[in-house]
C-alpha positions as CSV (number, residue, x, y, z in Angstrom):
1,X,32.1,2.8,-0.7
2,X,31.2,6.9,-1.0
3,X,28.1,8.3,0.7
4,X,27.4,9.0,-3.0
5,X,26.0,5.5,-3.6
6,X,22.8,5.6,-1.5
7,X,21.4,8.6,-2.9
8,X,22.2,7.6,-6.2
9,X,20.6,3.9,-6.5
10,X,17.8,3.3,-8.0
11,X,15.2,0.7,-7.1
12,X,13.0,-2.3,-8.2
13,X,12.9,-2.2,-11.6
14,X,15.7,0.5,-11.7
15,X,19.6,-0.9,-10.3
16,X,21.9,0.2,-13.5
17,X,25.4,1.6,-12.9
18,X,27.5,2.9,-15.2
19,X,30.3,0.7,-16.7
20,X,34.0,1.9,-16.7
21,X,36.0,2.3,-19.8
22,X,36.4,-0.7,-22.1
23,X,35.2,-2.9,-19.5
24,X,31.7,-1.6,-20.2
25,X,30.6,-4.7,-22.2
26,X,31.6,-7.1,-19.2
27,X,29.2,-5.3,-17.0
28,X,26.3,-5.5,-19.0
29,X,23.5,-7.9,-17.5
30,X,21.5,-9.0,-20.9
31,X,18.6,-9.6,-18.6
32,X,18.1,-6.2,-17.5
33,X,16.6,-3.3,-19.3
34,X,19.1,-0.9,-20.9
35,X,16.5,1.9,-21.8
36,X,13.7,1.6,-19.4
37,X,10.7,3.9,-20.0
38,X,9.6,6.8,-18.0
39,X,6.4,5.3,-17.1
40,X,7.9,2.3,-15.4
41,X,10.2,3.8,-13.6
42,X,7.0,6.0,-11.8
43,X,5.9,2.6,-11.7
44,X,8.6,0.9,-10.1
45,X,9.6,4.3,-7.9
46,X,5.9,4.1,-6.2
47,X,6.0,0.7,-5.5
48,X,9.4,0.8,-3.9
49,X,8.3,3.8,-2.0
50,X,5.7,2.5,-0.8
51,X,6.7,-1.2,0.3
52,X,9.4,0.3,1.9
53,X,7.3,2.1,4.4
54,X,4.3,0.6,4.4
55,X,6.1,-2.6,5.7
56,X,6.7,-4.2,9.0
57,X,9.7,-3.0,9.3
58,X,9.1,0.8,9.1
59,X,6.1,1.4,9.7
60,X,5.4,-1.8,12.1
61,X,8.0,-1.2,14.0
62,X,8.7,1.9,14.2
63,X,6.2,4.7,12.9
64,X,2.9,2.6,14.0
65,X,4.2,1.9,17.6
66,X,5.7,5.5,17.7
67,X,1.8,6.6,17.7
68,X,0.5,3.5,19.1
69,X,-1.6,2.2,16.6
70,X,-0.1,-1.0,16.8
71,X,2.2,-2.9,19.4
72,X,4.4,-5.3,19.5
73,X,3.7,-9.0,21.3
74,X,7.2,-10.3,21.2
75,X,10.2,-8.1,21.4
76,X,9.3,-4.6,22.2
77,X,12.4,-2.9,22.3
78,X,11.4,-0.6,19.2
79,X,8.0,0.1,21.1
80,X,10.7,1.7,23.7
81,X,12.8,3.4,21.5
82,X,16.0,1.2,21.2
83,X,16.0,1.2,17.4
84,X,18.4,-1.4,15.6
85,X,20.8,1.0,13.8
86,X,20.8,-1.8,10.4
87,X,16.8,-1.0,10.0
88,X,17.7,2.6,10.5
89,X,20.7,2.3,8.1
90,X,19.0,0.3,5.6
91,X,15.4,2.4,5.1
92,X,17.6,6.1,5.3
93,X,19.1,4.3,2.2
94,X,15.9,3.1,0.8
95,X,14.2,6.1,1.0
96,X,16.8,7.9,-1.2
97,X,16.4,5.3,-3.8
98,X,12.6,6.3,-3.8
99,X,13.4,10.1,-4.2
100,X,15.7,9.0,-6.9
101,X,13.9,7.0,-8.5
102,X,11.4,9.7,-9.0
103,X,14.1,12.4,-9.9
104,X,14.7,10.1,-12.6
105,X,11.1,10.4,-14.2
106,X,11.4,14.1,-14.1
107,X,15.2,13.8,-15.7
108,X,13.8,12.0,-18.2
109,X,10.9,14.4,-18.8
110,X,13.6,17.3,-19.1
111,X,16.5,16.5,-20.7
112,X,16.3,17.3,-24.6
113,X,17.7,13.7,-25.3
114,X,15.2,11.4,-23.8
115,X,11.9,14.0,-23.4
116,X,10.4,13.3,-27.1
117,X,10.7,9.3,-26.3
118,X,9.1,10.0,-22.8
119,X,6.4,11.9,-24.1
120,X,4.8,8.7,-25.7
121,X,4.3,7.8,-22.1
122,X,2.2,11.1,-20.7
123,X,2.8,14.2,-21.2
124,X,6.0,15.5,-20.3
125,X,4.9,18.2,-18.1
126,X,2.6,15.8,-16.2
127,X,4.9,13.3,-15.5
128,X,6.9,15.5,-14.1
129,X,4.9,16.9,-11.5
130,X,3.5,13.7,-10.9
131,X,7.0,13.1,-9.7
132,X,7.7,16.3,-8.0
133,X,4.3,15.8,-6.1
134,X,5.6,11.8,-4.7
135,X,9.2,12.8,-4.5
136,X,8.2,15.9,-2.2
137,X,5.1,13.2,-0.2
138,X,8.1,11.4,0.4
139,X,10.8,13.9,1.5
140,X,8.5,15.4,3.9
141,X,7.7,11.7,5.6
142,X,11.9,11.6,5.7
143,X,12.2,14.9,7.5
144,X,9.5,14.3,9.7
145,X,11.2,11.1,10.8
146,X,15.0,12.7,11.2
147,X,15.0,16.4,11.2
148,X,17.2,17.9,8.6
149,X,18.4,15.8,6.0
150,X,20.5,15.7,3.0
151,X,17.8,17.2,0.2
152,X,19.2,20.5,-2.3
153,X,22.6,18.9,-2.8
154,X,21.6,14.5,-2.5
155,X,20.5,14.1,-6.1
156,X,23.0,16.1,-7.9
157,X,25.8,13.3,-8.6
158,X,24.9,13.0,-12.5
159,X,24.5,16.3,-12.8
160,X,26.5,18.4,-10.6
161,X,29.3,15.3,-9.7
162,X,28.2,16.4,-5.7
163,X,30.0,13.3,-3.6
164,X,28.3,14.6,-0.4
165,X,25.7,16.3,0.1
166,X,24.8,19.2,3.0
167,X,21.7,18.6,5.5
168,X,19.4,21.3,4.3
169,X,17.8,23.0,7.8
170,X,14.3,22.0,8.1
171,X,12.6,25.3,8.0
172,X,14.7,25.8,4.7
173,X,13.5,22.5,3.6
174,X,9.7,22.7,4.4
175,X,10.2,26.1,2.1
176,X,11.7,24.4,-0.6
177,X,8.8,21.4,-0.5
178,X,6.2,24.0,-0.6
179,X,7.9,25.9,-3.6
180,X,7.8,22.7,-5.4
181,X,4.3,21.6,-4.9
182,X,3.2,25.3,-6.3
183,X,5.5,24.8,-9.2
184,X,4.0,21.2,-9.8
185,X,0.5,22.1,-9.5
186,X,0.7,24.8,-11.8
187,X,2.2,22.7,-14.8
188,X,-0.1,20.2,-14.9
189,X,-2.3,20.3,-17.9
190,X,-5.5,18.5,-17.3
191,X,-6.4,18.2,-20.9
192,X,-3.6,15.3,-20.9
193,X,-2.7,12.3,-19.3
194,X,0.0,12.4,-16.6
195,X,0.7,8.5,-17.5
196,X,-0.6,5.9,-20.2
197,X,0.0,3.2,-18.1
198,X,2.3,2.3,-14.8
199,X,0.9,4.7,-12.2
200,X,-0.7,2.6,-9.5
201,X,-1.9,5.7,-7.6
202,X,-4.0,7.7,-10.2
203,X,-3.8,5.2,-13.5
204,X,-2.7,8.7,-15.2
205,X,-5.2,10.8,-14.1
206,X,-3.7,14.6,-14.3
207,X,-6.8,16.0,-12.5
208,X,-5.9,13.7,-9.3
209,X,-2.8,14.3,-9.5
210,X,-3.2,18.2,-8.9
211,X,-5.9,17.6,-6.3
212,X,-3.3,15.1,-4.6
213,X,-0.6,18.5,-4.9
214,X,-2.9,20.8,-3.7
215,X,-4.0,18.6,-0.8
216,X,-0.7,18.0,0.4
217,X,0.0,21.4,0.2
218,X,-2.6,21.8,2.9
219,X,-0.5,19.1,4.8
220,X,2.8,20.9,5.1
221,X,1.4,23.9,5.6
222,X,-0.8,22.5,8.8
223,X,2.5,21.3,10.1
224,X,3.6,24.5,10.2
225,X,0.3,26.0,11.7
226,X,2.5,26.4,15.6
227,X,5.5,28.1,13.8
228,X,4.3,30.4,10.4
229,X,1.5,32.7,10.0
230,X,1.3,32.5,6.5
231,X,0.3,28.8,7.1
232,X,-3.3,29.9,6.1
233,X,-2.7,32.0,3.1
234,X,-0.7,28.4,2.1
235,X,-3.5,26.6,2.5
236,X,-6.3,29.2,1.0
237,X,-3.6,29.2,-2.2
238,X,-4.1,25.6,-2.3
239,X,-8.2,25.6,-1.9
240,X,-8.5,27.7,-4.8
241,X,-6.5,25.9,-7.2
242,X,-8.5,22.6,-6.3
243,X,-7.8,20.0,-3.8
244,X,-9.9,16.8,-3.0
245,X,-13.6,16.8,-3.6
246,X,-14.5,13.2,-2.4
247,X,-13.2,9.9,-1.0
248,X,-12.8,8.7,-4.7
249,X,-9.8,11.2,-4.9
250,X,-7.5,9.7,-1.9
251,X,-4.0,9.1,-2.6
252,X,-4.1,5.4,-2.3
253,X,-1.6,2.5,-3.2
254,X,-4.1,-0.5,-4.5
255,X,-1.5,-3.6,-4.3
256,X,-2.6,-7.0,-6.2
257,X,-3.5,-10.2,-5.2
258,X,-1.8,-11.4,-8.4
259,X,2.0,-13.2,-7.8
260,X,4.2,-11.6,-5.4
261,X,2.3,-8.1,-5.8
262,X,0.9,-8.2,-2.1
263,X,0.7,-5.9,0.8
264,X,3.7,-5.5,2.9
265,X,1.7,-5.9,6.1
266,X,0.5,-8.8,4.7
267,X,3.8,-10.4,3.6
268,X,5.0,-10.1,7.2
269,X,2.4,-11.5,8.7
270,X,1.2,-14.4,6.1
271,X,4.4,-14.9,4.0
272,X,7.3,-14.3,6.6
273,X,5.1,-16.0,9.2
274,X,5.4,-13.2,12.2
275,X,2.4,-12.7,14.3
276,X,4.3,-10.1,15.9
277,X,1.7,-7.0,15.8
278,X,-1.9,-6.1,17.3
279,X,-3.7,-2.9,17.5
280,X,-2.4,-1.0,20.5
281,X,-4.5,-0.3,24.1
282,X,-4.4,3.3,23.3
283,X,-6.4,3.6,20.2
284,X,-8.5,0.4,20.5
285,X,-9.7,2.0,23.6
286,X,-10.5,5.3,21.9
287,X,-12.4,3.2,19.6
288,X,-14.2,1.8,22.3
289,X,-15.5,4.9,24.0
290,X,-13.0,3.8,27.1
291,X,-11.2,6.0,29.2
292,X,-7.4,4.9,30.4
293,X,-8.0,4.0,34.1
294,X,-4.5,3.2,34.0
295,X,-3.4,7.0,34.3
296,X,-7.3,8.6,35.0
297,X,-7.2,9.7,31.6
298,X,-11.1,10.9,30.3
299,X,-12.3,10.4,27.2
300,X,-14.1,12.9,25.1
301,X,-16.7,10.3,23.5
302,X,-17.0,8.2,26.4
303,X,-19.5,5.3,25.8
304,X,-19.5,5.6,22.5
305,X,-18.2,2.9,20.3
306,X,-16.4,4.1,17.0
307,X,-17.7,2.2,13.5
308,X,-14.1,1.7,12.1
309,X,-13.3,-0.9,14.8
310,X,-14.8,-3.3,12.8
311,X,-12.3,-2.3,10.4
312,X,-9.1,-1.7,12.0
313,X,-8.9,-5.0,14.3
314,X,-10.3,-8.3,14.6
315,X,-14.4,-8.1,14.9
316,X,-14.9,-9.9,18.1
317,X,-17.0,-7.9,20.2
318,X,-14.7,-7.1,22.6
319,X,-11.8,-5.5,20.3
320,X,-9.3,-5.8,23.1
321,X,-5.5,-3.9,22.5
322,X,-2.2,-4.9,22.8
323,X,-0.7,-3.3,26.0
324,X,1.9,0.0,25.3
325,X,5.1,-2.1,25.3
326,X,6.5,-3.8,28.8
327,X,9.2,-5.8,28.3
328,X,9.7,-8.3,26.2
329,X,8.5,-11.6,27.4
330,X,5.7,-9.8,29.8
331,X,4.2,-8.4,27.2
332,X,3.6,-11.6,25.3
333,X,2.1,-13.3,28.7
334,X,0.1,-9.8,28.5
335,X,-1.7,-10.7,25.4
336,X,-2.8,-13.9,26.4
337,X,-4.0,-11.9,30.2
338,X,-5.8,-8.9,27.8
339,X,-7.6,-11.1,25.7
340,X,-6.0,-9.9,22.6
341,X,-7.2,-11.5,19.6
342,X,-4.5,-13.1,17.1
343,X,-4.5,-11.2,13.4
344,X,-2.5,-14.5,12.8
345,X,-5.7,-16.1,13.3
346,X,-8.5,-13.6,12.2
347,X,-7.2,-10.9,10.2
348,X,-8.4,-7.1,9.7
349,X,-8.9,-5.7,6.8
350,X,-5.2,-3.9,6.5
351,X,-3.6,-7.4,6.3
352,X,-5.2,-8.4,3.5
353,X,-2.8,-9.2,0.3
354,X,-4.7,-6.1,-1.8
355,X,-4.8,-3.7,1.2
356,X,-4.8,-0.1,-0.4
357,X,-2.6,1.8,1.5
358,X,-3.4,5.3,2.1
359,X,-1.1,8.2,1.5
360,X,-3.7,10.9,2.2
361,X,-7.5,10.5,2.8
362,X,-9.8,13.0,2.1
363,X,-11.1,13.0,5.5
364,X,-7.5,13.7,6.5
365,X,-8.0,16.8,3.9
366,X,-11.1,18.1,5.9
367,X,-9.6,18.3,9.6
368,X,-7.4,20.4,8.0
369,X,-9.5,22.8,6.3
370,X,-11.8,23.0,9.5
371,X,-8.7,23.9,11.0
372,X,-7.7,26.4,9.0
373,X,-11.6,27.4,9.1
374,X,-10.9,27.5,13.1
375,X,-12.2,24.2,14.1
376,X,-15.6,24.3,11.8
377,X,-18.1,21.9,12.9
378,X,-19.5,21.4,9.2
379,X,-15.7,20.5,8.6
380,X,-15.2,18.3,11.4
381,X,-18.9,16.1,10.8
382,X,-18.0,15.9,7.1
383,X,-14.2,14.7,8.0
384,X,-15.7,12.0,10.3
385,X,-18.4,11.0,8.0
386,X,-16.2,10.6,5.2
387,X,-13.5,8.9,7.5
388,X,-16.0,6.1,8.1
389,X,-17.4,5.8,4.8
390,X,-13.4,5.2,3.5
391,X,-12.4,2.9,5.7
392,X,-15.6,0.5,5.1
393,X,-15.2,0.6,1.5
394,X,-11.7,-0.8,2.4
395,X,-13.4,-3.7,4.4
396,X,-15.9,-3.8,1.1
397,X,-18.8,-3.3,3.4
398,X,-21.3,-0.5,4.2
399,X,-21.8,0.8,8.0
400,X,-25.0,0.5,9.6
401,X,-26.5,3.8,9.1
402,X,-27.9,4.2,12.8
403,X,-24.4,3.3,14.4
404,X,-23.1,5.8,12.2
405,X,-25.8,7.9,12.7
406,X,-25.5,7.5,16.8
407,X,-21.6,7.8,16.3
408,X,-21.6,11.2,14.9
409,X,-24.2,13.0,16.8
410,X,-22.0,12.1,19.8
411,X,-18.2,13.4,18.6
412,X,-20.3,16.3,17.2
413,X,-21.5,17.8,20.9
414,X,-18.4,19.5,21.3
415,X,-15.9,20.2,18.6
416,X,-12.5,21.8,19.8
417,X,-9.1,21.3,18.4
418,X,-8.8,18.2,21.0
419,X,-11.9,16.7,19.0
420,X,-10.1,17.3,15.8
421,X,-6.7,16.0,16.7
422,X,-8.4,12.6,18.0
423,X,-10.6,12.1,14.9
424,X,-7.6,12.9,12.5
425,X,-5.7,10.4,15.0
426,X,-8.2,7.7,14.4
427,X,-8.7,8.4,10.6
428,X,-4.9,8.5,10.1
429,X,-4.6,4.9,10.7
430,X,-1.9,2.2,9.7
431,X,-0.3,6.2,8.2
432,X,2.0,6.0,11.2
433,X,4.2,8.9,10.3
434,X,1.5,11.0,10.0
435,X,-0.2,10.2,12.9
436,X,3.2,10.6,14.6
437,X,3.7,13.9,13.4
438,X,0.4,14.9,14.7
439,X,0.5,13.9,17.8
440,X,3.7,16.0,18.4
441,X,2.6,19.0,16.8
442,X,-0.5,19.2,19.0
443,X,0.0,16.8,22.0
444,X,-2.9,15.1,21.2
445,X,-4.5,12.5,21.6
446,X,-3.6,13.0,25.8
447,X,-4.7,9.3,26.0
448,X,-1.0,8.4,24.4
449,X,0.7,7.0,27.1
450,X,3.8,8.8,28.0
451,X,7.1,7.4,29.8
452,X,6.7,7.1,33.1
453,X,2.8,6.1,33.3
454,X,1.5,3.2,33.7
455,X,1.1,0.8,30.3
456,X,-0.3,-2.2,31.7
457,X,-1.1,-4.4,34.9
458,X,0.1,-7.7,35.2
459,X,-1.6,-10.2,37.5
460,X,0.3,-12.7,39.5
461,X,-0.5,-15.0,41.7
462,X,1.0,-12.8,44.6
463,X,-1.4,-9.6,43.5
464,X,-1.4,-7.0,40.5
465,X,1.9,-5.5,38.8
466,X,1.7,-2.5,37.5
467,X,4.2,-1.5,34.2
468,X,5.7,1.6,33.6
469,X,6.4,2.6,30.0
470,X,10.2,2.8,30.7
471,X,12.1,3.8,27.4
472,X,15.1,2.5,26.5
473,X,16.7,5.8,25.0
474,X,16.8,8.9,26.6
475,X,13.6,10.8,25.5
476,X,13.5,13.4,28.5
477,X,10.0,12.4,29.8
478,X,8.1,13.2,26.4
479,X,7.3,10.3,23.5
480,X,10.0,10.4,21.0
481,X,10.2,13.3,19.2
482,X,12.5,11.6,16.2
483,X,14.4,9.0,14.6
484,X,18.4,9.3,15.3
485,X,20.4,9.9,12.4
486,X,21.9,6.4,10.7
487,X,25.5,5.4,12.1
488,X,26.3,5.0,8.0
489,X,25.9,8.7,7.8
490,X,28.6,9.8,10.7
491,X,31.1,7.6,8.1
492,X,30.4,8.0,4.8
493,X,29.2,11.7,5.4
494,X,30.9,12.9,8.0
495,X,31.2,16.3,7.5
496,X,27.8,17.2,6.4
497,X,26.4,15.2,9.3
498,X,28.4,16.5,12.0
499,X,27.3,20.0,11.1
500,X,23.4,18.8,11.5
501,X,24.1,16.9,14.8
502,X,26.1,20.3,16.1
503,X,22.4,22.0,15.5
504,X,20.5,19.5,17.5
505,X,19.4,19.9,21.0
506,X,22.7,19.1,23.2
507,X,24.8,19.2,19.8
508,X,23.9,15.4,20.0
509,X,22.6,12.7,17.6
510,X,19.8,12.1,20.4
511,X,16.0,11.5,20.0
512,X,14.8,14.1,22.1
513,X,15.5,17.0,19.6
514,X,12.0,18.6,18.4
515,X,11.4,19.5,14.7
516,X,11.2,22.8,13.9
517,X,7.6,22.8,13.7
518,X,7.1,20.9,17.3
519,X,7.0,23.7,19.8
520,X,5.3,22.1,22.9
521,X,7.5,23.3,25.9
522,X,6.0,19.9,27.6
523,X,4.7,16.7,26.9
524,X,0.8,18.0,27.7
525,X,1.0,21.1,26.0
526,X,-0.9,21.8,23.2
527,X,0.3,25.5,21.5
528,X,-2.2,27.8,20.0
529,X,-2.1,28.5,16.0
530,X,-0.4,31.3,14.5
């Protein structure tokens, strides 16, 4: 089977392949749509998008314990960087059935045959950027994860009859995103709708759709704060063609409670029956005001406990983590030693079946333009505030306004990039890419345990064991910096992908090699805008 297949698929609602000569008849299936409208196809392309990250899988275990958000209780390999290569295999191909998908609506909205039929759907020009906006949300989350990937040349089979597709550079690629964003921003006409019916994100809303293109425009060019100078004329561009206003304009996913319609996170937990995840020690501490006397780490609120955990993890009191992963089989006898409350048992919020799952908050929007307005204050209290007041309305609940009150005044004594990076940390919960990305663009939070420190303390009867966060892949002494490229792609490939492996660090498929916009010479640095 050609490499040509995976980038070509499309998903949910979507698997059609064209029939061969006479034969054509025979390979009809009269219970699948022949014609299916643009709308559902944006439909079916979000959904498949995003319960193919937002799963337990990719995000659970890998994104979420590459930021420590969440650990693993039973097998922790993942947690330690030995990835299994059929889970990397399988959501490489899945992700290219998203940006497909989406490629599709814009096709659709373009081509003179089908655009007049489309148009009863949205307005063509809307839909299209609607499209361009998700297909570029998700092509940045993909090179984020790998590096370089297959993007100019991957979705050209119908048109252009490409079997296999170059890996576009990174820098190149971050260029190309941004050009697209501009272009989709600027064809949106807000007198229309985007979509009459079938967008789960925005229910058609062109307005929120270009404050969602704008504000990830701010995104990118934040990633690229260490490496590009123009990173702030990118993001000033973006500010003055609109970007989010308010929590009510967050790029959310709102899944139903209705059928099979649930939450990912939920289905893994509650439907496949795998208690397998907790919040991680790293972040519940920071959410505890408590330092890591594990390594004589500090922490910058320290004291002070933070009013989303009551939100993120089980409400006990004690809000107790899962250890950074030891091996497998200590570190379930570790959850029972820590305390560590059972989301089996008790679930959070985020495991609920109609979790909303964020693909950009506006407090995330905030910590980025009090960056770019050199670490603001006014920026920074307003991110925090609104960080709070989000993640409660996810609970369904209203903080109590002196904890929040309390909470603020103390993150607000010293505001420094370190404050920001931590709060955008915290705020970029269960958005474990994100949070990933951040972490190794500024190397913070410090409190993220690194390999070779000390993850947890096992007590025996003999005395205390201490753990070291031992990796299972080489990662030269620094948290991984990203995902190795899928074994299917060295085969079916194999040119294209040995020229992006002989442009990696060592000229091998490793997952040490930094992204372009990751230039920490060490694991504690933490570079200096442009």
């Amino acid at each position: 089977m050609k490499n040509i297949i995976k980038y070509t698929l499309v998903g949910s609602l979507c698997f059609t392949a064209a029939a061969c000569s006479d034969q054509e008849a025979l390979n009809v299936n009269p219970n699948v749509a022949s014609n299916v409208p643009s709308n559902m196809i944006m439909n079916a392309a979000e959904k498949w998008t995003v319960d193919n990250i937002y799963d337990n899988w990719f995000s659970g275990r890998q994104c979420l314990v590459y930021s420590q958000q969440w650990s693993q209780r039973n097998y922790t390999e993942e947690d330690r960087y030995q990835i299994r290569e059929s889970v990397n295999n399988s959501y490489f191909k899945y992700m290219y059935m998203g940006l497909n998908n989406f490629q599709k609506v814009i096709s659709m909205n373009t081509d003179e045959a089908t655009k007049n039929a489309s148009s009863a759907y949205g307005a063509n020009a809307n839909q299209i950027a609607a499209a361009m906006i998700m297909k570029v949300w998700l092509a940045d989350l993909m090179t984020d994860t790998w590096g370089s990937i297959p993007y100019s040349e991957a979705l050209k089979l119908e048109s252009d009859n490409v079997l296999y597709a170059k890996y576009d550079d990174q820098k190149d690629l971050y260029a190309q995103l941004m050009k697209e964003l501009t272009e989709a921003v600027e064809m949106i006409d807000e007198s229309e709708v985007a979509f009459t019916s079938g967008d789960v994100i925005y229910d058609g809303d062109a307005s929120k759709w270009k404050k969602f293109g704008n504000s990830l425009k701010c995104r990118l060019a934040v990633h690229m704060s260490k490496v590009d100078s123009n990173w702030k004329s990118y993001i000033q561009q973006a500010l003055q063609s609109g970007v989010f206003e308010s929590n009510d304009d967050a790029a959310k996913f709102q899944y139903s409670a209705s059928g099979t319609e649930y939450c990912k996170f939920y289905e893994g937990f509650f439907v496949d029956r795998r208690n397998d995840f907790a919040i991680n020690k790293t972040l519940a501490d920071l959410l505890k005001g408590q330092r890591d006397t594990l390594n004589a780490k500090s922490h910058p609120w320290e004291g002070v406990i933070d009013p989303r955990i009551h939100v993120y993890t089980v409400d006990d009191g004690k809000w107790n983590g899962m250890a950074v992963a030891t091996q497998t089989g200590i570190q379930a006898r570790l959850f029972t030693q820590d305390g560590v409350k059972s989301w089996y048992a008790d679930q959070p919020p985020v495991l609920s079946k109609t979790y909303a799952v964020p693909l950009m908050t506006y407090a995330e929007l905030k910590f980025i333009i009090g960056e770019y307005n050199d670490f603001s204050v006014d920026d920074y209290k307003e991110g925090v505030e609104a960080s709070i007041d989000y993640w409660y309305n996810v609970m369904g609940a209203t903080p109590d306004a002196d904890e929040v009150a309390a909470y603020v005044e103390a993150v607000c004594k010293n505001v420094n990039a370190e404050a920001y990076a931590i709060q955008k940390y915290i705020d970029l919960y269960t958005n474990g890419t994100e949070a990933w990305t951040e972490i190794r663009r500024t190397g913070y939070p410090e409190q993220i345990v690194r390999p070779g420190e000390i993850c947890a303390v096992y007590k025996t009867d003999s005395g205390q064991v201490p753990y070291e966060f031992t990796p299972l892949s080489e990662v030269k002494g620094d948290i991984i910096s990203r995902v190795k490229y899928p074994t299917d792609e060295s085969t079916l490939n194999s040119e294209s992908w040995k020229a992006a492996v002989a442009k990696l660090q060592d000229g091998t498929n490793n997952y040490y090699s930094k992204m372009f916009w990751d230039v920490r010479t060490s694991t504690y640095d933490h570079p200096a805008n442009k």
